[in-house]
C-alpha positions in Angstrom: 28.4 38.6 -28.1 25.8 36.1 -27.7 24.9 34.5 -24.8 25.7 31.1 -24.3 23.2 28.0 -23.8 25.4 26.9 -21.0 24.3 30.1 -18.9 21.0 29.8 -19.0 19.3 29.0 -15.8 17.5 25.0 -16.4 20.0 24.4 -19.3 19.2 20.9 -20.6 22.4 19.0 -21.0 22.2 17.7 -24.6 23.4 14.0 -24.4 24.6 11.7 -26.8 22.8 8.8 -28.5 23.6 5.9 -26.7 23.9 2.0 -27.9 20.4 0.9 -26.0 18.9 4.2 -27.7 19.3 2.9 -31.5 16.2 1.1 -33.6 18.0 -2.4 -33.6 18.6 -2.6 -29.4 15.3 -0.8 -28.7 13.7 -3.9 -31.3 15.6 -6.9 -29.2 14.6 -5.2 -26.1 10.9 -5.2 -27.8 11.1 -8.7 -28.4 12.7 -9.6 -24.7 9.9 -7.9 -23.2 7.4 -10.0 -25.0 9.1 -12.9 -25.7 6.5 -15.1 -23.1 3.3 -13.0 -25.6 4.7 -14.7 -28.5 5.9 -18.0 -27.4 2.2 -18.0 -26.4 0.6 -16.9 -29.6 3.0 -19.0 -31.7 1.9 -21.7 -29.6 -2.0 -21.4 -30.2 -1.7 -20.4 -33.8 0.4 -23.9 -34.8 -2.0 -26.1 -32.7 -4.3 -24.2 -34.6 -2.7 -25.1 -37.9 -2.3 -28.7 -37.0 -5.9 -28.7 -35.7 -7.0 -27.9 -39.7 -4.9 -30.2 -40.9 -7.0 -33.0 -39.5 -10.2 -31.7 -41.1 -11.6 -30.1 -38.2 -14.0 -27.2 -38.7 -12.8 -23.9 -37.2 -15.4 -23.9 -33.8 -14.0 -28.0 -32.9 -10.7 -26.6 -33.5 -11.1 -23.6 -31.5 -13.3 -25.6 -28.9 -10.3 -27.8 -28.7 -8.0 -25.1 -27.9 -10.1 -23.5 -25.4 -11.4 -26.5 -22.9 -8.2 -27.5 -21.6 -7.6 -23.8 -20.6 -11.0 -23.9 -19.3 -10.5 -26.7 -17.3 -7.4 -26.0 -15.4 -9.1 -23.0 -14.3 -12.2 -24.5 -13.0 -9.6 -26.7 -11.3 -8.8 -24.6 -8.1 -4.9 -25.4 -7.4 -4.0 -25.5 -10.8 -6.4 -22.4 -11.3 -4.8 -20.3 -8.8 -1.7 -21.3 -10.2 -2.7 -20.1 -13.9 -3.8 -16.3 -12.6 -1.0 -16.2 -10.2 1.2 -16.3 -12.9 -1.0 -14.1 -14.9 -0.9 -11.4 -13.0 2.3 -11.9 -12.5 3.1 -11.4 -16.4 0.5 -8.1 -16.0 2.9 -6.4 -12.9 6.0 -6.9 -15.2 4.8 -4.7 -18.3 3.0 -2.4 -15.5 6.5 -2.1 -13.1 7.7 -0.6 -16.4 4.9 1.6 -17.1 5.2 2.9 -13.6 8.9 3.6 -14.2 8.8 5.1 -17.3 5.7 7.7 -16.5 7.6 9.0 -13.6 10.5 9.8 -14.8 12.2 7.1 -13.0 15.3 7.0 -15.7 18.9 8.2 -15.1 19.7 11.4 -17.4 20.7 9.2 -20.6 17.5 7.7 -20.3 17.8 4.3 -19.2 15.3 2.2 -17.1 16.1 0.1 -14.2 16.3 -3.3 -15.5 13.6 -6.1 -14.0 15.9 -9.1 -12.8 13.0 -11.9 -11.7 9.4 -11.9 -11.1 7.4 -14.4 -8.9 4.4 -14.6 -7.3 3.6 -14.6 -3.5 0.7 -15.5 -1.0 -0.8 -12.0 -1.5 0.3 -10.5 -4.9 3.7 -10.8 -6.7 7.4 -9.9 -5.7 10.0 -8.2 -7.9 13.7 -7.5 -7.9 15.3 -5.0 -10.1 18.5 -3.4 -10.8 18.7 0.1 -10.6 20.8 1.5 -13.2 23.6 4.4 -12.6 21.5 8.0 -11.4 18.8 6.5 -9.8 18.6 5.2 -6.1 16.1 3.2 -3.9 14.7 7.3 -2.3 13.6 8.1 -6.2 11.6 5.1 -5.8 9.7 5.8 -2.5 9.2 9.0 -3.7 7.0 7.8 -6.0 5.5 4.8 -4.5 1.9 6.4 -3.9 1.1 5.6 -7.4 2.5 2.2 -8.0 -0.3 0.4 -6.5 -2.8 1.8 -9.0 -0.4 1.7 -12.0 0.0 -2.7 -11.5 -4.1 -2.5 -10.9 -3.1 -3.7 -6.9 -3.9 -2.4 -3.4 -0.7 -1.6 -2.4 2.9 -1.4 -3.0 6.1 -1.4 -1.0 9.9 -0.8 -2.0 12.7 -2.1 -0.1 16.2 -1.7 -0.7 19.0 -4.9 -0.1 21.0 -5.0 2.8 23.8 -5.4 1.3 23.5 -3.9 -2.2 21.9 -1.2 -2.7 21.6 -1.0 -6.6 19.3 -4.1 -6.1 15.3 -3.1 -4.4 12.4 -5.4 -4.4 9.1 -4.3 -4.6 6.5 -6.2 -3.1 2.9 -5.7 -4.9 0.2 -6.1 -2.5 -3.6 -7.5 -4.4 -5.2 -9.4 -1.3 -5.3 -9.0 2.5 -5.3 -12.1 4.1 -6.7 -11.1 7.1 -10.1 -10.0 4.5 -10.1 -13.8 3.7 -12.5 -16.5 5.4 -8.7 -18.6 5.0 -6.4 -16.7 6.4 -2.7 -17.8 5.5 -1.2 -19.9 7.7 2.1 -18.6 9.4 5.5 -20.3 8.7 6.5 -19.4 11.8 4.2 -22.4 13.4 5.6 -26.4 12.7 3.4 -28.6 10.4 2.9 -31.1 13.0 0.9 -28.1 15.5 -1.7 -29.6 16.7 -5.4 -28.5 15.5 -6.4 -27.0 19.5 -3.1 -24.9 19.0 -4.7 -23.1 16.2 -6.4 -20.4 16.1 -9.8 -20.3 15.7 -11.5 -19.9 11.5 -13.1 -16.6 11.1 -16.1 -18.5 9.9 -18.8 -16.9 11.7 -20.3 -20.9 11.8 -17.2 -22.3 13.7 -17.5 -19.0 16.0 -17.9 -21.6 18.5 -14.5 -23.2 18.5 -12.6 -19.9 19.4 -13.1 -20.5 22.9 -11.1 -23.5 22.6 -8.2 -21.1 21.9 -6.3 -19.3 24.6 -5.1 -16.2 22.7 -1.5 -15.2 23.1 -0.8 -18.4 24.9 -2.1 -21.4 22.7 -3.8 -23.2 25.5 -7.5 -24.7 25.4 -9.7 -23.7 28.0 -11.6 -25.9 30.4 -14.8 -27.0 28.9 -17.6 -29.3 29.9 -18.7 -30.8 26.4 -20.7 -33.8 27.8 -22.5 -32.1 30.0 -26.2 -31.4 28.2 -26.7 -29.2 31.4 -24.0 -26.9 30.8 -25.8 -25.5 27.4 -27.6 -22.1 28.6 -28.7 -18.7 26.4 -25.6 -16.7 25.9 -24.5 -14.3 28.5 -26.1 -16.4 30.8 -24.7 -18.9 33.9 -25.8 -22.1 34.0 -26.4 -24.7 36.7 -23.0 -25.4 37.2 -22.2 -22.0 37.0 -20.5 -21.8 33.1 -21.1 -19.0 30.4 -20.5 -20.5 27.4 -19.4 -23.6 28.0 -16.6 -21.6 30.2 -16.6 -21.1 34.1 -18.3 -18.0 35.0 -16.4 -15.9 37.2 -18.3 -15.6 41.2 -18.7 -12.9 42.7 -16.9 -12.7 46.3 -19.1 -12.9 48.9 -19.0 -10.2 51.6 -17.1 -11.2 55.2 -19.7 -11.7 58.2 -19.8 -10.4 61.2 -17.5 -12.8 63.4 -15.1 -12.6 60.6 -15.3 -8.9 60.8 -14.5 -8.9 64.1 -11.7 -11.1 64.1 -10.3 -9.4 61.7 -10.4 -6.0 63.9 -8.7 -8.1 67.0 -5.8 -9.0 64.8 -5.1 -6.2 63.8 -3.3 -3.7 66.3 -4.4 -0.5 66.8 -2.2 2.8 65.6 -3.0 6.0 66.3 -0.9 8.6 64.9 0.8 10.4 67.4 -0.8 14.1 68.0 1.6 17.0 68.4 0.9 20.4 69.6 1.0 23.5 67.3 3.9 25.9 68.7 2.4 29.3 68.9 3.7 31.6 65.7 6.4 34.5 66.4 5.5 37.5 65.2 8.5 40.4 64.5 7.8 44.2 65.7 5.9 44.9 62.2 3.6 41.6 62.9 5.4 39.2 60.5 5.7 35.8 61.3 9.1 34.5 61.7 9.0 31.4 62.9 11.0 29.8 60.3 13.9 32.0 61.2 13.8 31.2 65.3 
């Protein structure tokens, strides 16, 4: 009798064709996933069109296509704006990349599905639904390689609170901490006052950090008018600053009277001396005092 296929140890469970597996949902699927490509290239080839209609050579037509591009992104807020959101196009064709190359598909072979795509002070954030077979711990298991699949630093994957179909993953490009700007925290008011703030990295505005208390957000006391109070650094001046700050003194060692008055005031305790007791030794010369 033959054996069957079902007995075999790894048997691959041979699964029917699905609706997203046929030619016409795998091409409207295509065409979802490039739909912002094309709108782009329809874009640029009927401004082109139009361009030639008005008897332009082809370099004035192209010339006129490519200098407003140019412009916004000399422009810095609007050209931080235009590669935010182009990298942000580049980490949703990549997110699927990474899915797809590590086997991240539930056994009839569908993907988790990318619901929205934004960008964020230090990369780009993404929330997806994770289709049946797959949960958030497939996804973390494979994290170490999401970073360089979306061409980023870093990645992270967390799952909802509340739903846990739903993860967002959170790609990492920039430290702010690396940047001579770091990113201001929402966590402070808009109306903070500037000696609240902490400090610029800026090795030129070095010297404004000791206007900064850190961990309480008080300013020191300085003497700013004072031409006298500039000395080398590390080094006290007349007034006895480092820095522009008030060097710490020494203390100064007690005298003699103060010695002795110190002595007379306080009274004198001697620790009260008791004699040893003499050991008591047994007939074989062992001591059992602790018994007696």
């Amino acid at each position: 009798m033959p054996r069957s296929n079902s007995n075999r140890v790894r048997a691959v469970e041979n699964v029917k064709p699905r609706i997203h597996q046929r030619w016409l949902a795998q091409l409207l699927l295509a065409c979802w996933r490039w739909l912002p490509e094309t709108f782009a290239a329809c874009v640029v080839v009927l401004a082109y069109v139009q361009l030639e209609q008005m008897d332009l050579p082809p370099w004035a037509a192209g010339s006129v296509l490519v200098a407003p591009v140019t412009l916004l992104l000399v422009i810095p807020p609007t050209g931080r704006v235009l590669v935010a959101w182009f990298w942000v196009d580049v980490t949703r064709h990549r997110l699927r990349t990474f899915m797809s190359e590590n086997g991240l598909r539930n056994r009839s072979g569908r993907l988790p599905w990318l619901a929205v795509i934004y960008p964020t002070a230090v990369g780009e954030r993404a929330w997806m639904v994770l289709v049946g077979g797959i949960s958030c711990t497939d996804v973390e298991e494979r994290l170490k390689s999401l970073g360089s699949t979306c061409y980023a630093r870093d990645g992270q994957v967390v799952a909802h609170r509340k739903w846990s179909h739903l993860i967002r993953i959170d790609i990492t490009r920039r430290d702010p901490l690396d940047s001579t700007k770091p990113v201001r925290s929402r966590l402070l008011p808009k109306n903070t006052p500037s000696e609240l703030l902490p400090p610029s990295p800026n090795p030129a505005d070095s010297a404004g950090a000791s206007h900064w208390a850190i961990g309480i957000g008080l300013p020191l006391n300085h003497d700013t008018n004072n031409e006298d109070s500039k000395a080398p650094n590390g080094q006290p001046n007349g007034h006895g600053q480092v820095d522009g700050m008030k060097a710490i003194e020494p203390p100064t060692p007690p005298t003699k009277n103060q010695k002795e008055s110190a002595n007379k005031r306080k009274p004198s305790k001697e620790a009260p001396t008791t004699a040893a007791s003499p050991a008591v030794l047994s007939a074989s010369g062992e001591d059992v005092s602790d018994y007696v």
